[in-house]
C-alpha positions as CSV (number, residue, x, y, z in Angstrom):
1,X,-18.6,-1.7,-1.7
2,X,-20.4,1.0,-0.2
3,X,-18.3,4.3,-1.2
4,X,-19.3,6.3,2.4
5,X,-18.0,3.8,4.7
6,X,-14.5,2.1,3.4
7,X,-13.1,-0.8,5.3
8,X,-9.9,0.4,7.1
9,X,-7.9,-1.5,4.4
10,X,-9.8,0.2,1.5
11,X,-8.7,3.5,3.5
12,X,-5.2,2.8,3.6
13,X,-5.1,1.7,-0.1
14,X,-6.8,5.0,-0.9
15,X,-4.7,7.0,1.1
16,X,-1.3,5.3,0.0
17,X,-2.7,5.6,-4.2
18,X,-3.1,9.4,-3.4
19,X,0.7,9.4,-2.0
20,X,1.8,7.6,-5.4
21,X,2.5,4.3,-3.4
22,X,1.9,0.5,-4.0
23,X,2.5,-2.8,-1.7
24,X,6.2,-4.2,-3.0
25,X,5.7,-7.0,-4.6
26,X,3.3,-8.7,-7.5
27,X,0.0,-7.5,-6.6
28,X,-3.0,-6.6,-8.1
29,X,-5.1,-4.5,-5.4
30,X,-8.2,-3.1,-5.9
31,X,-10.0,0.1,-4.1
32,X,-12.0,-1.6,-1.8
33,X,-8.6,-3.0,-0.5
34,X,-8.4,-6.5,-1.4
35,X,-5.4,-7.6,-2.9
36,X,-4.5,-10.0,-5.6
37,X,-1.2,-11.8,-5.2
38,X,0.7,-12.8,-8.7
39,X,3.4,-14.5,-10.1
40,X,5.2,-13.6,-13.1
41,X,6.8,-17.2,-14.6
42,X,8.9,-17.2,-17.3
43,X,8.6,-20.3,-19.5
44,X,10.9,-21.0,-22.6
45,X,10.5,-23.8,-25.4
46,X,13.8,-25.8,-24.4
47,X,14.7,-25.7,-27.9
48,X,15.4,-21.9,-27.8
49,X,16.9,-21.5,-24.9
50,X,19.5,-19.5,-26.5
51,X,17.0,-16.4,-28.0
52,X,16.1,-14.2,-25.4
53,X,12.4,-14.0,-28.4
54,X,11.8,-17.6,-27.3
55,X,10.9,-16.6,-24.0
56,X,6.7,-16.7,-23.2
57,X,5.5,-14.8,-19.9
58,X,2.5,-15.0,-17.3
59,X,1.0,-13.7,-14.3
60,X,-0.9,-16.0,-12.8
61,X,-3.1,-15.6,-9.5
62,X,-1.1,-16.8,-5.8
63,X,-3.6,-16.1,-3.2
64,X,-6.3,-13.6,-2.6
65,X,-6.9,-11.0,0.3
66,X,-9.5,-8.8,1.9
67,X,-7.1,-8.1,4.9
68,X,-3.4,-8.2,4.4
69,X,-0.2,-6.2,5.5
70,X,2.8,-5.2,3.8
71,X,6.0,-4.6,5.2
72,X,7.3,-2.3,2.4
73,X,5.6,-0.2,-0.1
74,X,7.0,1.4,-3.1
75,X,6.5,4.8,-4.9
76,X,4.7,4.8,-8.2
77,X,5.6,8.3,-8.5
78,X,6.7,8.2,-12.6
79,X,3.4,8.0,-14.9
80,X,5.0,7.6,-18.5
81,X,1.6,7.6,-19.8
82,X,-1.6,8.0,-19.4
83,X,-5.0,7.4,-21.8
84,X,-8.6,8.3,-20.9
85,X,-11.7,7.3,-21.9
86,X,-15.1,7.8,-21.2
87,X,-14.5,8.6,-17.3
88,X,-11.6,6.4,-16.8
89,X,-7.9,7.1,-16.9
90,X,-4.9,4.5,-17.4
91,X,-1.6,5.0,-15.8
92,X,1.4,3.3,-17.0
93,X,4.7,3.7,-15.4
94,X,7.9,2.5,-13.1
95,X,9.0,2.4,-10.4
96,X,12.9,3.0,-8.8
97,X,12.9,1.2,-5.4
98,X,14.5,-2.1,-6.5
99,X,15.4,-0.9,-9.6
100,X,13.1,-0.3,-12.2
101,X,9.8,-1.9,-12.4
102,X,6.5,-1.6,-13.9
103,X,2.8,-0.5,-12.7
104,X,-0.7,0.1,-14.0
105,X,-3.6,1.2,-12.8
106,X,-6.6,2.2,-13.5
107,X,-8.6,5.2,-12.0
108,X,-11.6,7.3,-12.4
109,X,-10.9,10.5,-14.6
110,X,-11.8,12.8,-11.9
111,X,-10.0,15.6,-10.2
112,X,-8.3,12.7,-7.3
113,X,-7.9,10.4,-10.1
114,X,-9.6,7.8,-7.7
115,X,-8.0,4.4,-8.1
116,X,-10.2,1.4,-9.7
117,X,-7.1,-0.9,-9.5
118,X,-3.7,-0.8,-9.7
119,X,-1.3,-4.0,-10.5
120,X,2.9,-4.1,-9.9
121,X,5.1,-6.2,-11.2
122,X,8.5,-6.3,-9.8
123,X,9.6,-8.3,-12.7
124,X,8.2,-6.5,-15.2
125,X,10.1,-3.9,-17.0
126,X,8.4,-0.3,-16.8
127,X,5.3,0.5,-18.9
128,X,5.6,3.0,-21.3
129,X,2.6,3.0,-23.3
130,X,-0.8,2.6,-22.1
131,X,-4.3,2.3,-24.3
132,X,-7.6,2.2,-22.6
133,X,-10.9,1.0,-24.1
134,X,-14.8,0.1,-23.0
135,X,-13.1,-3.9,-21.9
136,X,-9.4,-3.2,-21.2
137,X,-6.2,-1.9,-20.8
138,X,-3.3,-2.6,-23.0
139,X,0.3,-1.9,-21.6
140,X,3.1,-2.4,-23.7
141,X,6.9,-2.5,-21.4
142,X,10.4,-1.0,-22.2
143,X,10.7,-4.8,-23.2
144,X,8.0,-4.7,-25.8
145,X,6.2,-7.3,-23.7
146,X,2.3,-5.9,-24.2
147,X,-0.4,-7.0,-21.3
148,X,-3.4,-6.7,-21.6
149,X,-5.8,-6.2,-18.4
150,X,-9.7,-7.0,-18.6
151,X,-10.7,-3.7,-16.9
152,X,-13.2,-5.5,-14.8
153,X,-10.2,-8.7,-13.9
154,X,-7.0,-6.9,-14.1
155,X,-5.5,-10.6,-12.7
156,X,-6.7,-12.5,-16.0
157,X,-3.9,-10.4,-17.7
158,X,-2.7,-11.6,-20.8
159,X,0.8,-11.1,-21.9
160,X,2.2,-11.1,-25.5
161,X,5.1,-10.2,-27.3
162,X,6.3,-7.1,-29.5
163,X,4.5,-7.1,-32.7
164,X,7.9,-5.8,-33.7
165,X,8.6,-10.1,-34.3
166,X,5.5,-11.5,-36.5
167,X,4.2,-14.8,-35.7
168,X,5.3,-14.5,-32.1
169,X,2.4,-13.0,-30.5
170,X,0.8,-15.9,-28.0
């Protein structure tokens, strides 16, 4: 996308990420303002329906948009952390509107911390650890769920469980 003339979309999304605010909902939406729409499923081996461990999670990709309104956006006001590297910055955090749920982005490391991308989950816990590196970023909730975001296809997230239970991760 050519940086000097942002789509009106790209321009909103810009504006709204430098007022701390995200479309409600599962999205993934990127800079130039298209939007990813996501779906977190939870599945469960039906013969441990009873341990909460059992559980397996994933995101996986609803529809795609390069125009698209929102009725309601919410405030991703609360970074819990934050890890740079090399000229990019990782947010982790949460969000209060519908109770508390979880966000990352990623931006540039500059003085407007200019947003890359930046995903919500509404059924996520908050994130509140977040590890950056040259391919991704790793996000681990108040749940201990960790997800891990290519930096270049935040929507091919992986999701895994606490490391805190060996043999579990997926």
């Amino acid at each position: 996308m050519n940086d000097s003339a942002p789509t009106a979309m790209a321009q909103q999304v810009r504006r709204r990420w430098r007022e701390r605010e995200a479309p409600d909902g599962d999205f993934v939406v990127f800079a130039d303002g298209s939007l990813i729409v996501m779906d977190l499923l939870r599945l469960q081996p039906p013969d441990r329906l009873d341990d909460p461990r059992a559980e397996t999670w994933h995101w996986t990709e609803a529809l795609r948009a390069t125009e698209w309104s929102t009725d309601s956006w919410v405030e991703v006001h609360s970074a819990l952390a934050t890890h740079a590297h090399e000229g990019s910055l990782a947010w982790a955090g949460e969000s209060a509107h519908h109770g508390s749920i979880g966000w990352v982005a990623l931006t540039r490391d500059d003085e407007e911390s200019t947003l890359e991308w930046l995903a919500v989950s509404s059924w996520s816990n908050p994130f509140h650890h977040v590890a950056l590196d040259e391919t991704t970023v790793t996000a681990t909730s108040t749940a201990g769920r960790i997800w891990t975001f290519p930096r270049d296809a935040p929507q091919k997230v992986s999701i895994t469980d606490d490391p805190a239970y060996p043999g579990r991760r997926r």
